[in-house]
C-alpha positions as CSV (number, residue, x, y, z in Angstrom):
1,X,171.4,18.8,224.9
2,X,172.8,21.2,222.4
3,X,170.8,25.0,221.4
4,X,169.9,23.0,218.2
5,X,168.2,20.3,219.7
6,X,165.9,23.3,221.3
7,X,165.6,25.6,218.9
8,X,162.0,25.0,217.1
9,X,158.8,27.3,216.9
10,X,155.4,26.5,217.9
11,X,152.7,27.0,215.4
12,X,149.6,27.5,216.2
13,X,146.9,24.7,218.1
14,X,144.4,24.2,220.6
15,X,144.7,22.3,223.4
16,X,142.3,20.2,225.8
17,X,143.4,18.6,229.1
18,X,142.0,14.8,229.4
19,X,143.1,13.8,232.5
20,X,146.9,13.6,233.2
21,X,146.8,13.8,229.5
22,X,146.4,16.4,226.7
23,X,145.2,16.7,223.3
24,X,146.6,19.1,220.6
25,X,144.6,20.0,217.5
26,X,146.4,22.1,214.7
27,X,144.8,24.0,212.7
28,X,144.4,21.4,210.1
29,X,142.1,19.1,212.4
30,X,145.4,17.2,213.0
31,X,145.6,15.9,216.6
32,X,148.2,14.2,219.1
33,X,147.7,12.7,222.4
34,X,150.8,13.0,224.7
35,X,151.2,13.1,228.5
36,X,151.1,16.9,230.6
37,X,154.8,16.8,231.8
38,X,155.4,16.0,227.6
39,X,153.1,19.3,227.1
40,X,154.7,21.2,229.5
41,X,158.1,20.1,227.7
42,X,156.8,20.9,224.4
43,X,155.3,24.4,225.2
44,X,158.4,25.5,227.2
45,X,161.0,24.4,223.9
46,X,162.5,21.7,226.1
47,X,161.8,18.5,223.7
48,X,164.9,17.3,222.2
49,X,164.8,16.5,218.5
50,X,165.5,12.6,219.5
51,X,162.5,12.4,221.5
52,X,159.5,10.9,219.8
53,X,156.6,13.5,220.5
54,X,158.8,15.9,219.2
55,X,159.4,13.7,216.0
56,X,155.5,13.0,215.8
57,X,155.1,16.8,216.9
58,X,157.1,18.2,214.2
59,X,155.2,15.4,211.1
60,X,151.7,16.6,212.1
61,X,153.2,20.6,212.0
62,X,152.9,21.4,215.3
63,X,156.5,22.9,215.5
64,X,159.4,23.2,213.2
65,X,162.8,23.3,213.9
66,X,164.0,24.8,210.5
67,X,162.2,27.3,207.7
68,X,159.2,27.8,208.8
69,X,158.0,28.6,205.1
70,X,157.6,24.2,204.1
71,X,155.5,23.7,207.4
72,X,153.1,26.9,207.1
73,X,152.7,25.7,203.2
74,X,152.2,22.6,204.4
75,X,149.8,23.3,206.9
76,X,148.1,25.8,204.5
77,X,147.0,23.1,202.0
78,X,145.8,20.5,204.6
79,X,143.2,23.7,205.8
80,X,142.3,24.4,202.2
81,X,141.9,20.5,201.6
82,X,139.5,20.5,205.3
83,X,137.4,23.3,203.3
84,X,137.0,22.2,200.0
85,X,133.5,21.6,200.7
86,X,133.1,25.7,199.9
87,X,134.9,25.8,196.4
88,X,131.7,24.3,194.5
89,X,128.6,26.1,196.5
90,X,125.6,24.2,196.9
91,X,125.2,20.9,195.5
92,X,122.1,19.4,197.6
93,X,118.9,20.6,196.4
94,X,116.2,19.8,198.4
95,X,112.5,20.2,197.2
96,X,109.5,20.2,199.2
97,X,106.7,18.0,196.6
98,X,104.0,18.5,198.8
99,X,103.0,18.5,203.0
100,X,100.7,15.9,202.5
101,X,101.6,12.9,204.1
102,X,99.7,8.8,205.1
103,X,101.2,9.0,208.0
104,X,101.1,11.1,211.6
105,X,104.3,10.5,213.3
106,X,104.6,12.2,216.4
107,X,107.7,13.8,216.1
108,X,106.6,15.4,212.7
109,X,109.2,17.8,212.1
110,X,107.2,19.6,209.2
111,X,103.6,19.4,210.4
112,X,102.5,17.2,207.7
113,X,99.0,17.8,206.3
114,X,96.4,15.2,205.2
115,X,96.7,12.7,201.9
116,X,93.9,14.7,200.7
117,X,95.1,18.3,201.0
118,X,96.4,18.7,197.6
119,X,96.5,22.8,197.6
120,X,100.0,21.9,199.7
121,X,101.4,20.4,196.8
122,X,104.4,22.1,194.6
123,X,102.8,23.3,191.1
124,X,104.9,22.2,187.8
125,X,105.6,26.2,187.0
126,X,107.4,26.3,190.5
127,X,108.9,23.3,190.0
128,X,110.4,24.2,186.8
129,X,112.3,27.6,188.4
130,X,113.5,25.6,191.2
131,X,115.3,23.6,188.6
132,X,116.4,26.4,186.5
133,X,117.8,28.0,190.1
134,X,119.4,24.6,191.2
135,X,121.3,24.2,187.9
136,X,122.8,27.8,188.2
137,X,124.8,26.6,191.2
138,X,128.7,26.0,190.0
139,X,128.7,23.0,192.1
140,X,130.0,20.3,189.4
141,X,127.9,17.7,191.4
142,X,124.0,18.3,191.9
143,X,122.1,16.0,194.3
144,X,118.4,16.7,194.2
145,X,116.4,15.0,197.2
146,X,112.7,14.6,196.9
147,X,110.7,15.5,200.2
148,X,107.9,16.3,201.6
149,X,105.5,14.9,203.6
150,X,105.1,12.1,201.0
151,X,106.7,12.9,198.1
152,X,105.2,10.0,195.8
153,X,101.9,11.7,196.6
154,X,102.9,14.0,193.8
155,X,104.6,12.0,191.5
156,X,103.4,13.8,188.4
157,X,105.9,16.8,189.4
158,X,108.7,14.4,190.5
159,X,108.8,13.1,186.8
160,X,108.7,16.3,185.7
161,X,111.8,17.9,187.7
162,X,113.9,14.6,186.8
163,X,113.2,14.8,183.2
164,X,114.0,18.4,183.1
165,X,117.3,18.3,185.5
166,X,118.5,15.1,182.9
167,X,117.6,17.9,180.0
168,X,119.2,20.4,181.5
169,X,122.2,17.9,182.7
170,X,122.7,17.6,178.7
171,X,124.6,20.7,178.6
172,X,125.4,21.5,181.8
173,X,127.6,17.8,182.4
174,X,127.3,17.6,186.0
175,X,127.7,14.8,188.3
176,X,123.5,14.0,188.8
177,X,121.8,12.5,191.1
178,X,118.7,11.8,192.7
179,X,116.9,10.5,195.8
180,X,113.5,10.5,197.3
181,X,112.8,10.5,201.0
182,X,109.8,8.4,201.2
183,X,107.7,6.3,204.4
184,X,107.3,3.6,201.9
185,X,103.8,2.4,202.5
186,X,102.2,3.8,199.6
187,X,104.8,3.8,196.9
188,X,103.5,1.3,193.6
189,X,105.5,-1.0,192.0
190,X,105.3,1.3,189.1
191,X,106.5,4.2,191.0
192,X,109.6,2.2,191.9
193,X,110.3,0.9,188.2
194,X,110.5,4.7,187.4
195,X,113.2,5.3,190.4
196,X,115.2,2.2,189.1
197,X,114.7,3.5,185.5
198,X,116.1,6.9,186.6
199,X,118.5,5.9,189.4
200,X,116.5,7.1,192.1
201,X,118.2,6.3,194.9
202,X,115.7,5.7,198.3
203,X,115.8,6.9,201.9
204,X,113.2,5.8,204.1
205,X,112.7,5.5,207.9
206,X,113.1,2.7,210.0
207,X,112.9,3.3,213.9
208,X,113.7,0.0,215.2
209,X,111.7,-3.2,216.1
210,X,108.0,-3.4,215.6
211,X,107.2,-1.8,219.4
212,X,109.5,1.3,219.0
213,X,109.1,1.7,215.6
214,X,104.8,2.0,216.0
215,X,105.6,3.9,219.2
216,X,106.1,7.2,217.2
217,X,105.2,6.4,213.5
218,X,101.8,6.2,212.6
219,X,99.4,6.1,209.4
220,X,96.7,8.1,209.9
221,X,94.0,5.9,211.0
222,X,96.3,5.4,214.0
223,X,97.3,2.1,213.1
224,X,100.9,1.5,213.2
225,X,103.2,1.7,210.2
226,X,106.1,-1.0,210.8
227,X,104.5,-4.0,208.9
228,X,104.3,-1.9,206.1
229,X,107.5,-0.2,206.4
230,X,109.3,-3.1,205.9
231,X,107.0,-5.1,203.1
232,X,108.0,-1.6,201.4
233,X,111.6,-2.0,201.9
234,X,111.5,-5.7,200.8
235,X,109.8,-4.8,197.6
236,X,111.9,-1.3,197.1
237,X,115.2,-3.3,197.1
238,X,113.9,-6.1,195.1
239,X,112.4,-3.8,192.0
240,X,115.2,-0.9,192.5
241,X,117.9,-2.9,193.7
242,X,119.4,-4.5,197.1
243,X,122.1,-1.4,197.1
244,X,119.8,1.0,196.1
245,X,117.7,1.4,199.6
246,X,119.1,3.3,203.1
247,X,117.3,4.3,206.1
248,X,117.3,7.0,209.2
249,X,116.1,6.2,212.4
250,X,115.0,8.9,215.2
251,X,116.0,8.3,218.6
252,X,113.1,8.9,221.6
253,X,112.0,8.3,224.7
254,X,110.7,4.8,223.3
255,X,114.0,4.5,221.9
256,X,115.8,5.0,225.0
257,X,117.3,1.3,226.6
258,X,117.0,-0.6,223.7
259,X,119.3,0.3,221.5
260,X,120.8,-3.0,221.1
261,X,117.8,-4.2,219.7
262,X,117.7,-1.3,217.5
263,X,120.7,-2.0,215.8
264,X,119.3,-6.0,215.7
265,X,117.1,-4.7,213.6
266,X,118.9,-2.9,211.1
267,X,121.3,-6.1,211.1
268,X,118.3,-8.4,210.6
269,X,116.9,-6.0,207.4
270,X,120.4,-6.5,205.7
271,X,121.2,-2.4,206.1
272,X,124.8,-2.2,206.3
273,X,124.6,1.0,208.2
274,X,122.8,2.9,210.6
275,X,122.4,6.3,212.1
276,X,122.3,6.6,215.8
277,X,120.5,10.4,215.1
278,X,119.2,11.9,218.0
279,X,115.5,14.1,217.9
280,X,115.2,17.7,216.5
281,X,113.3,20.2,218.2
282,X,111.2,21.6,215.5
283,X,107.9,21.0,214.6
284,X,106.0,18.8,216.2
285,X,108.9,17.4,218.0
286,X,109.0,20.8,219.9
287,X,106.6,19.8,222.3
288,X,106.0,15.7,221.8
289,X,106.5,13.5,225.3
290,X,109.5,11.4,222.8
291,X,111.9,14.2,223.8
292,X,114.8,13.6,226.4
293,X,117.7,15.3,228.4
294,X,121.1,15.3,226.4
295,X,122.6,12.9,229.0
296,X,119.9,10.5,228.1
297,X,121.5,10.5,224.4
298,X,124.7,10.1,224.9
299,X,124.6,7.2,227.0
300,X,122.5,5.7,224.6
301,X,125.0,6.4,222.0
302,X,127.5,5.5,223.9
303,X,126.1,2.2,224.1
304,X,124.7,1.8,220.8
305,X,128.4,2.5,219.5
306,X,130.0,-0.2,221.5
307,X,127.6,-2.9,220.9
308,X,127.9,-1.7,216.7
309,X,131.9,-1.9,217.4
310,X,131.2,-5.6,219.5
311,X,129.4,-6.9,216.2
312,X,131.5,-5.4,213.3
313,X,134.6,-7.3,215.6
314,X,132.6,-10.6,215.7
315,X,132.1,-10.1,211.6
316,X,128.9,-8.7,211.6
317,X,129.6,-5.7,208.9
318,X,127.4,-2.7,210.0
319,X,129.2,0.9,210.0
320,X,127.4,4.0,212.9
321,X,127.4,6.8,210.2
322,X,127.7,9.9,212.6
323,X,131.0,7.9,214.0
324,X,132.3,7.4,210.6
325,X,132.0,11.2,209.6
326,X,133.3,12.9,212.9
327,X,136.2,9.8,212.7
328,X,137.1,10.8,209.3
329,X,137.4,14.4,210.0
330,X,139.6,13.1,213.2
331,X,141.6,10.9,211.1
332,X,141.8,12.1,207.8
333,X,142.4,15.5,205.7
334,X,139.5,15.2,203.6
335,X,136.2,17.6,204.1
336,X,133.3,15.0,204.6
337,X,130.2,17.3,202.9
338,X,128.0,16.9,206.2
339,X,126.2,20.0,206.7
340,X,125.9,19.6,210.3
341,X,129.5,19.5,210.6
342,X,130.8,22.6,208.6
343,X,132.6,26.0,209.3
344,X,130.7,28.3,207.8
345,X,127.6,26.5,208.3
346,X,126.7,24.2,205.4
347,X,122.8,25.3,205.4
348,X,122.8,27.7,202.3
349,X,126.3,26.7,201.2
350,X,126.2,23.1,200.9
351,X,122.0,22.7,200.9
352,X,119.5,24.6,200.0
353,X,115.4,23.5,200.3
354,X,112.7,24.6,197.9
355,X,109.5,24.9,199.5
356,X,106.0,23.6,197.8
357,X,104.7,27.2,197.3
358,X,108.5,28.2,195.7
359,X,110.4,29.6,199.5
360,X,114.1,28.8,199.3
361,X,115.2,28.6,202.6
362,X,119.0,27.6,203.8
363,X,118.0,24.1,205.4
364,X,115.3,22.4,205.9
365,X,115.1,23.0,209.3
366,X,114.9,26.8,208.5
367,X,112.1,25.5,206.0
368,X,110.3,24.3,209.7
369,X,110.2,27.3,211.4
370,X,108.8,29.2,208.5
371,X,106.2,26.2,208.4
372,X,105.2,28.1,212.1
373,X,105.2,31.8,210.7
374,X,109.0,32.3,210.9
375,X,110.7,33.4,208.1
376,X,114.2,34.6,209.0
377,X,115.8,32.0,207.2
378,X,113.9,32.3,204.2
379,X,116.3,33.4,201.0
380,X,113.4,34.8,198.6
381,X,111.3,32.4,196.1
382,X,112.0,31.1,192.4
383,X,109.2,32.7,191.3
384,X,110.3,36.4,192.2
385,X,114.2,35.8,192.6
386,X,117.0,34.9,190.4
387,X,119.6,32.9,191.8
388,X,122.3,35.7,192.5
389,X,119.5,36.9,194.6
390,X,118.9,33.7,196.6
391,X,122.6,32.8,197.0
392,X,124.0,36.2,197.2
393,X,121.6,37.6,199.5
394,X,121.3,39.1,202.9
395,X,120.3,35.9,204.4
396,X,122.9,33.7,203.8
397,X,125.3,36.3,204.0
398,X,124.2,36.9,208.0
399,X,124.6,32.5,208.2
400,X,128.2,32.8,207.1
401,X,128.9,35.5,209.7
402,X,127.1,33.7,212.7
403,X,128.8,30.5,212.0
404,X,133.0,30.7,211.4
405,X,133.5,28.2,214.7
406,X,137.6,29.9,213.9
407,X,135.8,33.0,215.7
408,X,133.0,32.2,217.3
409,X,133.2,32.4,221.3
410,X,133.3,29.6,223.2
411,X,134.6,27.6,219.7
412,X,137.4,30.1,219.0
413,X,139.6,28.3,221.9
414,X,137.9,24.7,221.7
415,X,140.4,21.9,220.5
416,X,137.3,20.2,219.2
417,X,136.8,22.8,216.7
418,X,138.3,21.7,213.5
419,X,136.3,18.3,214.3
420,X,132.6,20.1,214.8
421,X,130.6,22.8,213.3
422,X,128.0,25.5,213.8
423,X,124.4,25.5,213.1
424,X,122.8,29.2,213.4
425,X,119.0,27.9,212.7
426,X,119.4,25.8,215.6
427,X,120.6,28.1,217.5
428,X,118.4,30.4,216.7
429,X,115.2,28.0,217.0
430,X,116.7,27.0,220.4
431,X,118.5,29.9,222.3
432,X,116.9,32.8,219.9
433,X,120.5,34.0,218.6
434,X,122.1,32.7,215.5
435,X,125.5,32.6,217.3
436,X,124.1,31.0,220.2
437,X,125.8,30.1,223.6
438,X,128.2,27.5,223.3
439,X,127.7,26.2,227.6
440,X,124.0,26.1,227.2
441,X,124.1,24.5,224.0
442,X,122.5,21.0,224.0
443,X,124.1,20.2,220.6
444,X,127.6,21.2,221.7
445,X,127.3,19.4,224.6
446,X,126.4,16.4,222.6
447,X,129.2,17.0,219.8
448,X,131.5,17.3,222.7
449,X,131.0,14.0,224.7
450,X,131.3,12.2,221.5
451,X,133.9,13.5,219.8
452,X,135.8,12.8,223.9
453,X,134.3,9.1,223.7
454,X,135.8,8.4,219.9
455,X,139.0,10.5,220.7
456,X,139.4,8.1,224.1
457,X,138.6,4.7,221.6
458,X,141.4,5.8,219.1
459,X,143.4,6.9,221.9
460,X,143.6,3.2,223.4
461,X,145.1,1.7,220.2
462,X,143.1,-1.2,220.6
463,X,143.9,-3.1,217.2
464,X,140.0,-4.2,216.9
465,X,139.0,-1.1,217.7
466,X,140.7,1.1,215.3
467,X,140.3,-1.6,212.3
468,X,136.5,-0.6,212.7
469,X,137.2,2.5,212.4
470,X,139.4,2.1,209.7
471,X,137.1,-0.3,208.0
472,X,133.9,2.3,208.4
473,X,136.4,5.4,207.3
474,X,137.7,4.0,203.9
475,X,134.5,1.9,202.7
476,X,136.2,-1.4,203.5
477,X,135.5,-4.4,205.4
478,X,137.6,-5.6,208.1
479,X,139.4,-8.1,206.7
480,X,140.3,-6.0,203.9
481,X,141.7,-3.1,206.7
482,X,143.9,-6.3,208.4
483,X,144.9,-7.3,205.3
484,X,146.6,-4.0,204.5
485,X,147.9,-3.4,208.0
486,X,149.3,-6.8,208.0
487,X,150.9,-5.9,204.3
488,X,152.0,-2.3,204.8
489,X,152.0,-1.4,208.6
490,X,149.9,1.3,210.3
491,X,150.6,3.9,207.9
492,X,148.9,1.8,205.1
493,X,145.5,2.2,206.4
């Protein structure tokens, strides 16, 4: 071995033992899986330059054996690519139509009121400053998402705001869009020919089956909601159109051993997707009996993800969403725009939520706790505060600085980091610091034991496996994904 074959410089990564194995992450979110006496061989300069980890090591920039200026470049634009997501600002705009709400689902995250409480609905002078506020974001691409309770309820103000936004959009040439978040057992036929006039996309809730579904959503008489959950899917896709419908489902303790079926019935409703999403603690969810250990999740997941993976194998085509975003920050350069998932925290940066009474808070689950008297993540109101005031204020300014995982303890040395995120209102709701504490952290434990389960999937190079993956990553199906591996090798996917 000659002093050249030796001579290279480590740049910087983090590193996580997995059992007579170990991962390095760069600082790009780049990773490499190679065996501890390789490590040890790497870290101590003893690779030689025909070996392949040091060939692999060297393309994904974890040393260099030459100027160091290409590789830090290099390196440099992969990280700015990873945080593109912050060179636009805010682009989601959430507003709040009204609390009222037909239905009483346990795990209420806002507290819904009544159908007939109509002082909880947003007024069309607010409405119009939210607008004028959203549009002042430099974002090139505005997404505003219709909430509430029931949004439809006040569908006198959500003509207004998408009438004024496609005004607006006349001079201000940015990518539009809209969708409303909506239970779907109210909504008229006539409310829906407006959406497909408009290009309202719709996001409702499905739970699973009739049983689990019932379990936790309710209308308010008590009776449950399923039957008409999915007549209103039915007639949403068939008046806005087949593509033009997705839906969330919220894991409890009714959820808990039967996920297979839950996913059944996704397949069996023609949804392409679904969201294994696990409960949130605020609202009404704080305290309801559908809450469960962490544990309890993950194994569910665990199993939800295989059986997903089982189906999408045997040609059934149905993608895990929170899979495909934490794969395609494992597997890709590209920033995915989930919130959840950001460094700084996307709540203020990449969403913002306008409140029926004209509050601007960061996220809507900041909107939640000031829904029980606490305000701390509340940015001002559009009728007092322009938007250099909202967006450039103290609070946002204090959720940047609790939420750079690069210096955060705990995430500072976690190999995981460039794959996950921080989220200082759920800290804060849960552990009463913004910063929180990473070992106690039931989200970090969660993020953690799936990010290992997909890193130990892509890890076993199972062909099947990782065309899934591949498929779900790069909007394909799996065919297409064989087809180009077949055509241009590994490297074509």
């Amino acid at each position: 071995m000659t002093q050249l074959e030796t001579n290279y410089r480590l740049l910087p990564f983090q590193f996580m033992r997995l059992g007579g194995r170990t991962l390095v992450v760069n600082q790009a979110g780049e990773c490499y899986v190679l065996p501890d006496t390789d490590f040890q061989r790497f870290t101590t300069h003893a690779l030689e330059a025909s070996d392949a980890h040091f060939l692999n090591l060297k393309a994904k920039h974890f040393l260099a054996d030459s100027d160091l200026a290409l590789p830090v470049q290099l390196l440099a634009t992969k990280y700015r690519t990873k945080k593109s997501f912050l060179r636009n600002f805010t682009a989601l705009h959430m507003f709040v139509l009204t609390l009222r709400c037909n239905q009483k689902c346990s795990y209420c995250q806002v507290c819904s009121e009544g159908a007939d409480a109509s002082r909880f609905d947003m007024q069309p002078e607010t409405a119009r400053r939210a607008v004028e506020v959203a549009f002042q974001s430099p974002s090139s691409h505005i997404k505003i998402e219709f909430q509430g309770g029931e949004p439809f309820l006040n569908f006198r103000v959500m003509q207004q705001i998408v009438e004024q936004a496609k005004a607006l959009n006349g001079d201000h040439k940015k990518h539009l869009e809209f969708v409303a978040c909506t239970n779907l057992v109210s909504v008229t036929d006539e409310q829906l020919l407006y959406c497909k006039a408009n290009q309202i996309l719709i996001s409702t809730s499905l739970d699973g089956p009739r049983e689990i579904h019932n379990a936790c959503r309710s209308m308010e008489s008590g009776k449950g909601s399923y039957d008409r959950a999915v007549e209103g899917i039915a007639r949403a896709r068939a008046i806005v159109g087949e593509n033009q419908v997705d839906s969330l489902m919220t894991t409890t303790r009714a959820s808990l051993g039967h996920v297979h079926e839950i996913v059944d019935e996704y397949v069996n409703q023609g949804f392409r997707s679904i969201f294994l999403r696990s409960l949130n603690p605020f609202g009404r969810a704080r305290a309801t009996s559908s809450r469960y250990e962490v544990t309890e999740f993950v194994s569910f997941y665990r199993e939800g993800l295989d059986y997903i993976i089982g189906l999408n194998v045997s040609g059934v085509p149905i993608a895990e969403q929170y899979a495909r975003i934490v794969l395609t920050r494992m597997l890709t350069p590209f920033s995915t725009g989930f919130v959840d998932l950001q460094s700084p925290t996307g709540a203020g940066i990449g969403c913002a939520i306008y409140d029926y009474d004209g509050s601007v808070y960061v996220s809507d689950e900041g909107r939640m706790l000031g829904r029980i008297g606490d305000t701390t993540f509340r940015m001002g109101s559009v009728l007092r505060d322009d938007y250099r005031a909202l967006f450039g204020g103290e609070v946002i300014r204090r959720m940047v600085g609790a939420s750079c995982v690069e210096c955060l303890p705990e995430c500072v040395d976690c190999a995981f980091r460039m794959w996950c995120g921080a989220d200082p209102v759920r800290n804060y709701a849960t552990q009463g610091d913004m910063v929180g504490h990473r070992p106690s952290s039931e989200v970090c434990r969660k993020n953690q034991a799936i990010i290992r389960y997909l890193l130990d999937a892509v890890a076993m190079e199972e062909p099947q496996v990782l065309d899934v993956f591949w498929a779900w990553i790069t909007n394909r199906s799996v065919a297409e994904v064989r087809f180009i591996g077949r055509k241009g090798g590994e490297c074509a996917r």
